[in-house]
PDB file with one MODEL, atoms N, CA, C and O in Angstrom:
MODEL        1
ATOM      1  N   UNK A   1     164.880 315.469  51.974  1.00  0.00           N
ATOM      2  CA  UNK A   1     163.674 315.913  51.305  1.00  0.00           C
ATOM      3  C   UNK A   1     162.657 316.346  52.359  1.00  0.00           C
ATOM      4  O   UNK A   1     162.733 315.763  53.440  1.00  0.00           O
ATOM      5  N   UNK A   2     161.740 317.257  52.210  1.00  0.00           N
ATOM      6  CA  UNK A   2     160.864 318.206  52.850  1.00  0.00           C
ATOM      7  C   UNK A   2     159.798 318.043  52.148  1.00  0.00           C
ATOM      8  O   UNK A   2     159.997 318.020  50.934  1.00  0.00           O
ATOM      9  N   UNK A   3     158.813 317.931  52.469  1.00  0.00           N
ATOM     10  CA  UNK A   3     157.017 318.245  52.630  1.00  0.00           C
ATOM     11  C   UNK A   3     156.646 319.664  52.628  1.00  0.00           C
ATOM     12  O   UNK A   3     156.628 320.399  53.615  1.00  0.00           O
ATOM     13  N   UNK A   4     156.357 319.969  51.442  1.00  0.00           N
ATOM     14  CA  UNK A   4     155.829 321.685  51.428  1.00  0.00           C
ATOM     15  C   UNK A   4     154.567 321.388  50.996  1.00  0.00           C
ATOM     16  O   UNK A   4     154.492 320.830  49.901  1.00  0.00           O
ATOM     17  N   UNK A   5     153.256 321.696  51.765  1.00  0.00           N
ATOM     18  CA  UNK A   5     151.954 321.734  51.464  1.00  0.00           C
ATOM     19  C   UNK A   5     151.885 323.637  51.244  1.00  0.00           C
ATOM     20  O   UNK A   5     152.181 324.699  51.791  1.00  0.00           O
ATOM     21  N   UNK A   6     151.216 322.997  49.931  1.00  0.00           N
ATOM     22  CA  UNK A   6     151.158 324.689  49.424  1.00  0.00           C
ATOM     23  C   UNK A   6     149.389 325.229  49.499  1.00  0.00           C
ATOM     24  O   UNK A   6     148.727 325.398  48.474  1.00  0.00           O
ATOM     25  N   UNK A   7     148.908 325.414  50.723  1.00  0.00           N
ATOM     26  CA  UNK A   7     147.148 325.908  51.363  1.00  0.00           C
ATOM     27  C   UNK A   7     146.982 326.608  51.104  1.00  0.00           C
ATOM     28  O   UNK A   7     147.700 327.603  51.204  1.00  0.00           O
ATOM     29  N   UNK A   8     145.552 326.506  50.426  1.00  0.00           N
ATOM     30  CA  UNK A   8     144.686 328.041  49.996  1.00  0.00           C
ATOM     31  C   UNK A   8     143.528 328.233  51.583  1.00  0.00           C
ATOM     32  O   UNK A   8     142.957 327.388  52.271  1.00  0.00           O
ATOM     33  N   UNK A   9     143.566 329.229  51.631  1.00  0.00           N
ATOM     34  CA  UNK A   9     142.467 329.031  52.812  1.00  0.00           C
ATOM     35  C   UNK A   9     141.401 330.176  52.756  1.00  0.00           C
ATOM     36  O   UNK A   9     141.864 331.272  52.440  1.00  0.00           O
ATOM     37  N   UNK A  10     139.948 330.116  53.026  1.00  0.00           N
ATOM     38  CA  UNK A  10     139.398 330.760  52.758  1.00  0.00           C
ATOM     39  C   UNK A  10     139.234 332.287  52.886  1.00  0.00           C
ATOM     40  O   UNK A  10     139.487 332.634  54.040  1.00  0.00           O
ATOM     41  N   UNK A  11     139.042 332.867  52.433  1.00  0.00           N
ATOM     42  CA  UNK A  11     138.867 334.498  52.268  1.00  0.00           C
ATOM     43  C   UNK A  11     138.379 335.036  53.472  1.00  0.00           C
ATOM     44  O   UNK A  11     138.854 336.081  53.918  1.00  0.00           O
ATOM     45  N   UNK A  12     137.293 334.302  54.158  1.00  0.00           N
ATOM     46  CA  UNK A  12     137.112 335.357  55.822  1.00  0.00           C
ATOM     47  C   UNK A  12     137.050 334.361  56.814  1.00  0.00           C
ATOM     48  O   UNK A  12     136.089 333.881  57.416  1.00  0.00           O
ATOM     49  N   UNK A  13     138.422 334.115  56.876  1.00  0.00           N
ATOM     50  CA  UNK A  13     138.908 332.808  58.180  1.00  0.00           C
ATOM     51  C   UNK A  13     139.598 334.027  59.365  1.00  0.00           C
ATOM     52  O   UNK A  13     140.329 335.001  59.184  1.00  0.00           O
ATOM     53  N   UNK A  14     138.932 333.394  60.692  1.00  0.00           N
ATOM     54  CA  UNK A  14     139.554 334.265  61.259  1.00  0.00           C
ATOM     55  C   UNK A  14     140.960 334.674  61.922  1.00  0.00           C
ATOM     56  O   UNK A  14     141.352 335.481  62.765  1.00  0.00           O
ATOM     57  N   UNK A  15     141.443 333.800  61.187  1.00  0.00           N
ATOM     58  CA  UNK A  15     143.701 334.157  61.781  1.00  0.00           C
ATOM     59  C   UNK A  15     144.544 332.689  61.120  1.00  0.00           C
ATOM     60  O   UNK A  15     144.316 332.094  60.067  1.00  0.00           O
ATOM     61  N   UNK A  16     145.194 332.510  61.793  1.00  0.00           N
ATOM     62  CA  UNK A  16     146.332 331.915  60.860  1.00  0.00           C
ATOM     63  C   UNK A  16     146.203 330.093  61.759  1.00  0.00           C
ATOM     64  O   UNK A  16     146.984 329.148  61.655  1.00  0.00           O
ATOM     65  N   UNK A  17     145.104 330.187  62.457  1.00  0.00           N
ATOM     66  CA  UNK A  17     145.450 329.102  63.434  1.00  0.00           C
ATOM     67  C   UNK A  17     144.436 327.670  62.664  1.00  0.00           C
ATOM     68  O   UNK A  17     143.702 326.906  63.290  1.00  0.00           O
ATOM     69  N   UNK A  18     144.686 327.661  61.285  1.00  0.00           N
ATOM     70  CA  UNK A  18     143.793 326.030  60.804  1.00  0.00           C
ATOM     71  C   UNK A  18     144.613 325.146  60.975  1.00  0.00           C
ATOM     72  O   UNK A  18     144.453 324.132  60.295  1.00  0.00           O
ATOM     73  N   UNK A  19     145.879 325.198  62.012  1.00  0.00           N
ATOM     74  CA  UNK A  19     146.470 324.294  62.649  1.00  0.00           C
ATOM     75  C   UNK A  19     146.467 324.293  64.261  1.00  0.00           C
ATOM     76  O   UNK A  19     146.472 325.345  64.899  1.00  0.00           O
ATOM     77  N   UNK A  20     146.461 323.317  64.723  1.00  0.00           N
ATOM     78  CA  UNK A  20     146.838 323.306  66.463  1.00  0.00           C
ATOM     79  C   UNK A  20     147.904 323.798  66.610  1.00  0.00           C
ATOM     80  O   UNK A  20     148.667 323.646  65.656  1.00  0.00           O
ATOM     81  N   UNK A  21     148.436 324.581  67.813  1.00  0.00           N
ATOM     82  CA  UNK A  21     149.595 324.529  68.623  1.00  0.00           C
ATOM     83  C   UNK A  21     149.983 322.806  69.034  1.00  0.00           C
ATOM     84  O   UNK A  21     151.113 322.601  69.480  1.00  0.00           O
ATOM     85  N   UNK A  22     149.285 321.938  68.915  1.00  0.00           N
ATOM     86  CA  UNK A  22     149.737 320.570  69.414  1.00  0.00           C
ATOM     87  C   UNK A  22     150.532 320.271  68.038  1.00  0.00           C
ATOM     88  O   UNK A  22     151.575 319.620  68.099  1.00  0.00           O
ATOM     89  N   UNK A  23     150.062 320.726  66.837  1.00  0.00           N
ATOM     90  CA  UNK A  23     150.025 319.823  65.816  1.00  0.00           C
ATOM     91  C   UNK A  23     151.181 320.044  65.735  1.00  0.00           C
ATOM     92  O   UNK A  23     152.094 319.298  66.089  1.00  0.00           O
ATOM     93  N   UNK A  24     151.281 321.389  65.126  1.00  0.00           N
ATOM     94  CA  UNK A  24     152.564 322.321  64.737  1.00  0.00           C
ATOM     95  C   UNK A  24     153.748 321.864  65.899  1.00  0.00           C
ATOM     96  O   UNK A  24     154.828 321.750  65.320  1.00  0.00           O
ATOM     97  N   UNK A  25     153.867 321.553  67.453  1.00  0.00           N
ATOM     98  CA  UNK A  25     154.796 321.729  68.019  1.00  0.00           C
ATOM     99  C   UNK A  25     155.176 319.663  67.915  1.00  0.00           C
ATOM    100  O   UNK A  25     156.320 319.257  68.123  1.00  0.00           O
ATOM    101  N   UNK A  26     154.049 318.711  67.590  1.00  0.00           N
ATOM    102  CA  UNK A  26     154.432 317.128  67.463  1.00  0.00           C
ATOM    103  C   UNK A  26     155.539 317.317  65.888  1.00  0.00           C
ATOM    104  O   UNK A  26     156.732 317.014  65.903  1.00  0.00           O
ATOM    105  N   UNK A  27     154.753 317.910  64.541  1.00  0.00           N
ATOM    106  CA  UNK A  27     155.823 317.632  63.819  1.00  0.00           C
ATOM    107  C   UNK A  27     156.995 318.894  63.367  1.00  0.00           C
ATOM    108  O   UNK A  27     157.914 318.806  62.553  1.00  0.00           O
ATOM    109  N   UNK A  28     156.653 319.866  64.072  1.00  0.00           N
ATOM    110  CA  UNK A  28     158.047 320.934  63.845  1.00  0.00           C
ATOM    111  C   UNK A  28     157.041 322.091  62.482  1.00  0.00           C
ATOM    112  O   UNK A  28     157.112 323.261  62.105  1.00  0.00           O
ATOM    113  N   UNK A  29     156.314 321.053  62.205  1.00  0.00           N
ATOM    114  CA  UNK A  29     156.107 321.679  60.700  1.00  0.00           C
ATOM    115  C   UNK A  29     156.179 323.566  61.288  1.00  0.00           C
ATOM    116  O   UNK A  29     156.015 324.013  62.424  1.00  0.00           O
ATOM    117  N   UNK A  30     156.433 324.175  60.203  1.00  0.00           N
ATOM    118  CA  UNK A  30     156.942 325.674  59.745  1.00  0.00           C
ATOM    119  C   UNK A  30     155.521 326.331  58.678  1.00  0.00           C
ATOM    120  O   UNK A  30     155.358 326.034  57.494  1.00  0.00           O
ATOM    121  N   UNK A  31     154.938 326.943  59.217  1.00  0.00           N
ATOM    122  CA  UNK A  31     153.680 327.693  58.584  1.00  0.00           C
ATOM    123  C   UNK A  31     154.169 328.719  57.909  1.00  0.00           C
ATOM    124  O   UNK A  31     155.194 328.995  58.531  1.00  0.00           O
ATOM    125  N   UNK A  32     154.052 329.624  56.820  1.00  0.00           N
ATOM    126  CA  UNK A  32     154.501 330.758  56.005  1.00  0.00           C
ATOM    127  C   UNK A  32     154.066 331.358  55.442  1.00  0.00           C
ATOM    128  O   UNK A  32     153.415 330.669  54.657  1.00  0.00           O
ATOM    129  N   UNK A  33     153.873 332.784  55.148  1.00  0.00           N
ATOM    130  CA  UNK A  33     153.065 333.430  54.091  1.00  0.00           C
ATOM    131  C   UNK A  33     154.032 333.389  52.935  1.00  0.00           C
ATOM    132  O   UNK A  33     155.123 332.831  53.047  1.00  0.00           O
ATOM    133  N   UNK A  34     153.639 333.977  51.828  1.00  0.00           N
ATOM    134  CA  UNK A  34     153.917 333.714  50.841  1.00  0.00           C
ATOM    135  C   UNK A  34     155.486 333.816  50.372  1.00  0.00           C
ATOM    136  O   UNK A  34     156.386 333.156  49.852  1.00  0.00           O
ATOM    137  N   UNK A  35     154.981 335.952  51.279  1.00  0.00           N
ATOM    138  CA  UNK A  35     156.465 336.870  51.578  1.00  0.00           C
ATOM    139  C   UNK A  35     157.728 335.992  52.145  1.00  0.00           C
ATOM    140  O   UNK A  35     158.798 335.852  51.552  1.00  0.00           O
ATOM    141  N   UNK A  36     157.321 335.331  53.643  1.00  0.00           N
ATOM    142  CA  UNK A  36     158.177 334.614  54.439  1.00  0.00           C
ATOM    143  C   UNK A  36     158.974 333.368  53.411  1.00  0.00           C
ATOM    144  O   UNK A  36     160.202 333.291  53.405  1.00  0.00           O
ATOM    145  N   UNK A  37     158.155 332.483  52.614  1.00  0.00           N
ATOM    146  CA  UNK A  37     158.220 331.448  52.156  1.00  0.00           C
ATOM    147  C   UNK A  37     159.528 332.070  50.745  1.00  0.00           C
ATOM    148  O   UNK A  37     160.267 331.180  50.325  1.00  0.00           O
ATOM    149  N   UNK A  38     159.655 333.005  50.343  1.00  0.00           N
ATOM    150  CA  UNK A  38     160.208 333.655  49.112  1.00  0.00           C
ATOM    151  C   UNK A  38     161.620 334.066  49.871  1.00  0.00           C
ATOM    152  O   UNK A  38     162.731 333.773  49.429  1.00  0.00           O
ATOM    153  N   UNK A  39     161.327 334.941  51.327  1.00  0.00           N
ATOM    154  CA  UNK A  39     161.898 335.253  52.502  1.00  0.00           C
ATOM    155  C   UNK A  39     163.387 333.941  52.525  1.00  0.00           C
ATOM    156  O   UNK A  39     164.585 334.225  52.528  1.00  0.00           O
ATOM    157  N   UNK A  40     162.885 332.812  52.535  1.00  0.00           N
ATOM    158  CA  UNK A  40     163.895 331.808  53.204  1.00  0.00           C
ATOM    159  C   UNK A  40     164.165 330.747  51.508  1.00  0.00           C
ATOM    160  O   UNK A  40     164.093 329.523  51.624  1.00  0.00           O
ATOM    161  N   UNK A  41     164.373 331.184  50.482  1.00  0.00           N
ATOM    162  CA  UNK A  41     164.263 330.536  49.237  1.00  0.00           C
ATOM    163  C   UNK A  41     163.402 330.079  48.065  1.00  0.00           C
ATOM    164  O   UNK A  41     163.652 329.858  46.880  1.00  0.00           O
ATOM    165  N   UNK A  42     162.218 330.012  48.866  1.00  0.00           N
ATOM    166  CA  UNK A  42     161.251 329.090  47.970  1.00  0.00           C
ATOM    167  C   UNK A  42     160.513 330.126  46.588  1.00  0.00           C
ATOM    168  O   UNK A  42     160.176 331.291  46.800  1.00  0.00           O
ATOM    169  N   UNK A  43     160.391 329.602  45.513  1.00  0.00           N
ATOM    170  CA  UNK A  43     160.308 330.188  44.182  1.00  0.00           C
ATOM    171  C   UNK A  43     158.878 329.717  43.713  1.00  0.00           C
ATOM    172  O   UNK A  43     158.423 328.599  43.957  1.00  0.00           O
ATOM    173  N   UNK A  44     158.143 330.832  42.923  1.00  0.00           N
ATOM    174  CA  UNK A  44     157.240 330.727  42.403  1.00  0.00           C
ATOM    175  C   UNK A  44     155.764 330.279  42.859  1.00  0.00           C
ATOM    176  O   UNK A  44     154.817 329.753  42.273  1.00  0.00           O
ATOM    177  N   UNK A  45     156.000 330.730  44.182  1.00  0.00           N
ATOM    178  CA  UNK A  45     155.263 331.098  45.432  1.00  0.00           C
ATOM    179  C   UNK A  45     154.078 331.992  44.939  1.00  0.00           C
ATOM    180  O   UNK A  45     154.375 333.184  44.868  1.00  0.00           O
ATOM    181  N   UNK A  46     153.034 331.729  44.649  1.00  0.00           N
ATOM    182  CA  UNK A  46     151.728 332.724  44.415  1.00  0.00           C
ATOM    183  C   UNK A  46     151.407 334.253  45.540  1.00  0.00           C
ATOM    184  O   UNK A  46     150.772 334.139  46.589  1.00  0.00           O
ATOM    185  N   UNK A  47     151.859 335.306  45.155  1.00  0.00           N
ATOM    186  CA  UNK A  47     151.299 336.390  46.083  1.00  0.00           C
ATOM    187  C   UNK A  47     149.559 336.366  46.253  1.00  0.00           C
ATOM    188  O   UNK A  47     148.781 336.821  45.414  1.00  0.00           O
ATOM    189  N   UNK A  48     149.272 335.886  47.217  1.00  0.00           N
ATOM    190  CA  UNK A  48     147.865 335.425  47.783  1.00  0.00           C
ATOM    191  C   UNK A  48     147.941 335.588  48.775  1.00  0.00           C
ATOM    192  O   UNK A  48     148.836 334.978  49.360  1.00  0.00           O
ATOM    193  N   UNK A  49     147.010 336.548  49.596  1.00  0.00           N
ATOM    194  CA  UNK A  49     146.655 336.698  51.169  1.00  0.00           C
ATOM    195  C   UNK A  49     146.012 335.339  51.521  1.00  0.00           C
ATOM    196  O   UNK A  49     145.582 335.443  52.670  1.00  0.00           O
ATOM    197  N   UNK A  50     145.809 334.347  51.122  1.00  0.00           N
ATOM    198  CA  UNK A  50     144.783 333.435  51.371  1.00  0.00           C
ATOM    199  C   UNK A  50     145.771 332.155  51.560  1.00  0.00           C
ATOM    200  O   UNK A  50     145.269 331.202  52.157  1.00  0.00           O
ATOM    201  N   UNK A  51     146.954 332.041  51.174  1.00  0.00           N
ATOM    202  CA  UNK A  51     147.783 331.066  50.577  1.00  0.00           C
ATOM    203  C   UNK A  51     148.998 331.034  51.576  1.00  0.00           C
ATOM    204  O   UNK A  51     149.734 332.018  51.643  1.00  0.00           O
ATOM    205  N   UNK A  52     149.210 329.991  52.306  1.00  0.00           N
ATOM    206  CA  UNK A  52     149.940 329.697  53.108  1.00  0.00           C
ATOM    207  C   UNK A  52     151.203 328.219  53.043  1.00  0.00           C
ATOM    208  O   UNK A  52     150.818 327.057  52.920  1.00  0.00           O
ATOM    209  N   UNK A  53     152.174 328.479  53.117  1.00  0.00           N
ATOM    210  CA  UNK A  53     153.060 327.023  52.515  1.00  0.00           C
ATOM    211  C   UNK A  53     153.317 326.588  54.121  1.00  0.00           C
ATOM    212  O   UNK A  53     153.622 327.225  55.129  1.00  0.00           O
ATOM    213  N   UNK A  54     153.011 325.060  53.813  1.00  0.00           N
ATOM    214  CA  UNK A  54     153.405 324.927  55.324  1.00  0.00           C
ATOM    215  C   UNK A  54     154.371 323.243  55.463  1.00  0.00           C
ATOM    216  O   UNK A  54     154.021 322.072  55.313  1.00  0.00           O
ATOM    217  N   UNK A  55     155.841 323.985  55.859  1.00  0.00           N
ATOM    218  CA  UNK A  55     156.694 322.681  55.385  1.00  0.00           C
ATOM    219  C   UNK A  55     156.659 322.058  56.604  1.00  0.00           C
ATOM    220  O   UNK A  55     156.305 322.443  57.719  1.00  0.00           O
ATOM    221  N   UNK A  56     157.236 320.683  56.047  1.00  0.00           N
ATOM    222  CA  UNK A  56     157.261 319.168  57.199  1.00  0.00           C
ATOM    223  C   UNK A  56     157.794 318.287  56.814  1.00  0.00           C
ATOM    224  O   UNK A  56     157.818 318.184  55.587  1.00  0.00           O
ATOM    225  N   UNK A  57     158.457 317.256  57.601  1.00  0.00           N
ATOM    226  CA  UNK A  57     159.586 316.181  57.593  1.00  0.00           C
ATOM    227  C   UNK A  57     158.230 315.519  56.359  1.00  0.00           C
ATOM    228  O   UNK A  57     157.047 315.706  56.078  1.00  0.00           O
ATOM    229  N   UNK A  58     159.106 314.889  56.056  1.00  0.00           N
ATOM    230  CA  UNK A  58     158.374 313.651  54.969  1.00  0.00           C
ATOM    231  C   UNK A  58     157.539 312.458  56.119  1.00  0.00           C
ATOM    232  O   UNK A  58     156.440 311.963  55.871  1.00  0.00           O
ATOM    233  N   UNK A  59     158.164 312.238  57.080  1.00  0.00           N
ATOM    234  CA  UNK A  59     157.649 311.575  58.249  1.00  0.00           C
ATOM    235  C   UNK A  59     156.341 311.888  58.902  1.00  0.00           C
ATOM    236  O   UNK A  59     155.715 311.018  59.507  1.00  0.00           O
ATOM    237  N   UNK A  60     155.918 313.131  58.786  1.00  0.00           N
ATOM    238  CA  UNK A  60     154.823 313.840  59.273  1.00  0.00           C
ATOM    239  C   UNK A  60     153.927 313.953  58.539  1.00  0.00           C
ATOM    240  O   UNK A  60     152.824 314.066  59.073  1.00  0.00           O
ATOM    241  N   UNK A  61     153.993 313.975  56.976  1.00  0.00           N
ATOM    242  CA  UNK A  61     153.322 314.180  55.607  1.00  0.00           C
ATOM    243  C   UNK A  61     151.642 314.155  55.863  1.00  0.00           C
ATOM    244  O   UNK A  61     150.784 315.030  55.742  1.00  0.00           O
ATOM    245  N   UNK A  62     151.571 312.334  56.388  1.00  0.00           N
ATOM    246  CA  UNK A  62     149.923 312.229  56.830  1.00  0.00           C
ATOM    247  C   UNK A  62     149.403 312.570  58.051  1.00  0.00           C
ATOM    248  O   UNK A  62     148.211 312.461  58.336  1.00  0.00           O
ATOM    249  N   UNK A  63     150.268 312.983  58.791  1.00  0.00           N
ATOM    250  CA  UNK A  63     149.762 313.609  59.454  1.00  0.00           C
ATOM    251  C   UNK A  63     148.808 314.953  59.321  1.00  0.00           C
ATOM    252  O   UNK A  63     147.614 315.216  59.459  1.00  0.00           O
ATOM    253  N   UNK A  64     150.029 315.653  58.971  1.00  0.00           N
ATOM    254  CA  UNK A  64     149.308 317.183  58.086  1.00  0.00           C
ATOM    255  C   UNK A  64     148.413 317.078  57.308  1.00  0.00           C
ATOM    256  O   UNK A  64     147.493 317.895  57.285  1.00  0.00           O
ATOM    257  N   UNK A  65     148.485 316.020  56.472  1.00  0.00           N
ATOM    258  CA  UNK A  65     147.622 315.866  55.675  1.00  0.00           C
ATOM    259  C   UNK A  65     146.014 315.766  55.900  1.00  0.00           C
ATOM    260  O   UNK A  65     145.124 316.401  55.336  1.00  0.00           O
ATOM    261  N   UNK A  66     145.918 314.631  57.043  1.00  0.00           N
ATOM    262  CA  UNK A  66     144.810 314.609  57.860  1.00  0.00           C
ATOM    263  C   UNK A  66     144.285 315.616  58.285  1.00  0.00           C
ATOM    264  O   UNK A  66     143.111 315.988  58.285  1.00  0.00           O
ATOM    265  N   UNK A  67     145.457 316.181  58.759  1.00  0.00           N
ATOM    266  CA  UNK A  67     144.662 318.076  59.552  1.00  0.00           C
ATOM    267  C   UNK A  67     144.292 318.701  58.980  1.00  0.00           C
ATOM    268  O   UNK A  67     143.339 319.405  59.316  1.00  0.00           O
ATOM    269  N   UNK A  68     145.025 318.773  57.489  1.00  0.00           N
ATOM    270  CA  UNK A  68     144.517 320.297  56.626  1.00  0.00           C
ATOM    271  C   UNK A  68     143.115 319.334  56.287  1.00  0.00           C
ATOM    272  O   UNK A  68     142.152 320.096  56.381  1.00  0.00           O
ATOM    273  N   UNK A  69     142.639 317.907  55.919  1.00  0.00           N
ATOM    274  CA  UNK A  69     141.638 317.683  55.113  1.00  0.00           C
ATOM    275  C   UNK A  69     140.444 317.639  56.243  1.00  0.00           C
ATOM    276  O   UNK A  69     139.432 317.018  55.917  1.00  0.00           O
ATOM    277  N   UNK A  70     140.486 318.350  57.766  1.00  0.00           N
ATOM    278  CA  UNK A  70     139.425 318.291  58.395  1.00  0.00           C
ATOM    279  C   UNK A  70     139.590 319.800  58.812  1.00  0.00           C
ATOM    280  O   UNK A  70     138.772 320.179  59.650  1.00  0.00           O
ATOM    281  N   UNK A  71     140.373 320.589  58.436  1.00  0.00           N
ATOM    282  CA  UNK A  71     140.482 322.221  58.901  1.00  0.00           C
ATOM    283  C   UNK A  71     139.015 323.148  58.061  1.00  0.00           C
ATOM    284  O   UNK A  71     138.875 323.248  56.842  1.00  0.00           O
ATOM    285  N   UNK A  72     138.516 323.454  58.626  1.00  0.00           N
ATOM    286  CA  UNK A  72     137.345 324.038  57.968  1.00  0.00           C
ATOM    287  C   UNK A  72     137.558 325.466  57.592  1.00  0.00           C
ATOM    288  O   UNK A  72     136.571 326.124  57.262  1.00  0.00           O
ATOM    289  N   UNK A  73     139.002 326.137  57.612  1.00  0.00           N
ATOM    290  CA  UNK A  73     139.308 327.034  56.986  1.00  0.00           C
ATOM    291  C   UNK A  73     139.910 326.974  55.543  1.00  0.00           C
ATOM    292  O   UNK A  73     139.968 327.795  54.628  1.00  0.00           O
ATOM    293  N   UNK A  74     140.364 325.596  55.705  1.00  0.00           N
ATOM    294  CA  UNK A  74     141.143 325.044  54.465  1.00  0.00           C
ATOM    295  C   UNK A  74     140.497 324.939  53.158  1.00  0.00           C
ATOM    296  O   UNK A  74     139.752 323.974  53.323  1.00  0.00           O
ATOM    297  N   UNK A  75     140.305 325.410  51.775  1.00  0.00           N
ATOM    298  CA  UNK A  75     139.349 325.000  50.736  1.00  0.00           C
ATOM    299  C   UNK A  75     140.166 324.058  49.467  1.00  0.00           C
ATOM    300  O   UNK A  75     139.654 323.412  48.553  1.00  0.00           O
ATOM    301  N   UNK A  76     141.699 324.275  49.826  1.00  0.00           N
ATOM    302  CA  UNK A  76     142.385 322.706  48.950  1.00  0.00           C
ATOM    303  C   UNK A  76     143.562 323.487  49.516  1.00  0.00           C
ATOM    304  O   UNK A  76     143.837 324.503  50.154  1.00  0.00           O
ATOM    305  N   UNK A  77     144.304 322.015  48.680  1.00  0.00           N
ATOM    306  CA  UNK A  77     145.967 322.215  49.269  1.00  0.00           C
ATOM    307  C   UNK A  77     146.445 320.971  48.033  1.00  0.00           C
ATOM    308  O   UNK A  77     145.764 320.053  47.576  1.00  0.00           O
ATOM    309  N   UNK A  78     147.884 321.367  47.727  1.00  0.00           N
ATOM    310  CA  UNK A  78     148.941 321.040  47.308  1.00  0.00           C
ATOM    311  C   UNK A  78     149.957 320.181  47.764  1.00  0.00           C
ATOM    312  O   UNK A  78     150.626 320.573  48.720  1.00  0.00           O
ATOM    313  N   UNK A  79     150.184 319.163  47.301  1.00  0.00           N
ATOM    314  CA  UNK A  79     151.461 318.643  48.359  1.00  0.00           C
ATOM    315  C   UNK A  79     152.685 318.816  46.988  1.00  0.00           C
ATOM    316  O   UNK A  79     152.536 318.574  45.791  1.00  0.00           O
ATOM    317  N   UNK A  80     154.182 319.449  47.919  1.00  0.00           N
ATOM    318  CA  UNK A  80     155.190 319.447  46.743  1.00  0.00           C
ATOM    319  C   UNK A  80     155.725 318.545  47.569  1.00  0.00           C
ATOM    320  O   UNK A  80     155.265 318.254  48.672  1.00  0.00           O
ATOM    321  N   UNK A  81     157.155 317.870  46.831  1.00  0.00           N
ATOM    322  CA  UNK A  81     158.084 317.549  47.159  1.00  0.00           C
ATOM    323  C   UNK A  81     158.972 318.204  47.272  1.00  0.00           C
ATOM    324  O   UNK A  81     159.145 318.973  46.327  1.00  0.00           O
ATOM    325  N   UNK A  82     160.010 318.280  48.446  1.00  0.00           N
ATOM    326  CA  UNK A  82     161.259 319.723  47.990  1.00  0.00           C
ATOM    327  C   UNK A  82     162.942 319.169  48.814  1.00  0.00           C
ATOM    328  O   UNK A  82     163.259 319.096  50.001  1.00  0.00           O
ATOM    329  N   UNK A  83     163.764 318.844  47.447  1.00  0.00           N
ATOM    330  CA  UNK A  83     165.089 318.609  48.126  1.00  0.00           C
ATOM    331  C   UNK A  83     165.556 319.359  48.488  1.00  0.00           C
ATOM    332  O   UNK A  83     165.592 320.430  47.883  1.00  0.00           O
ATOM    333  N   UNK A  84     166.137 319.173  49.636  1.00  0.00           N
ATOM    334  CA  UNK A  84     167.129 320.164  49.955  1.00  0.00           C
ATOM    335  C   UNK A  84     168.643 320.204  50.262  1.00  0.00           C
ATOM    336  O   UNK A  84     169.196 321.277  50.503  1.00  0.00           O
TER     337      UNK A  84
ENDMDL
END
């Protein structure tokens, strides 16, 4: 099982970085646009420039979690569950 946080992020943020390079390279997690996310399986994926899925071990969960809830590009987020 996989951690798909499904992020809305605000409308004039300036690039794709409301994560660290530290963060992203401690839990592996995988950042995606919507296209990419549809790209490698995932269904019913919202076409949103704003909307980013960003998967992670179940192990990492609060981690991410912590990050997206202090990212000041971030305006909510989703947590799915996803077997694989």
């Amino acid at each position: 099982m996989i951690i798909v946080f499904e992020v809305h992020l605000a409308a004039a943020r300036s690039g794709d970085d409301f994560l660290s390079a530290e963060l992203l390279e401690e839990t592996g997690a995988q950042v995606m646009t919507p296209a990419e996310a549809r790209a490698v399986g995932f269904e019913g994926v919202p076409d949103d420039p704003n909307v980013r899925l960003v998967a992670v071990a179940q192990r990492d969960k609060g981690f991410l979690q912590g990050a997206l809830d202090r990212a000041h590009d971030v305006t909510g987020f989703r947590v799915h569950e996803v077997d694989m």
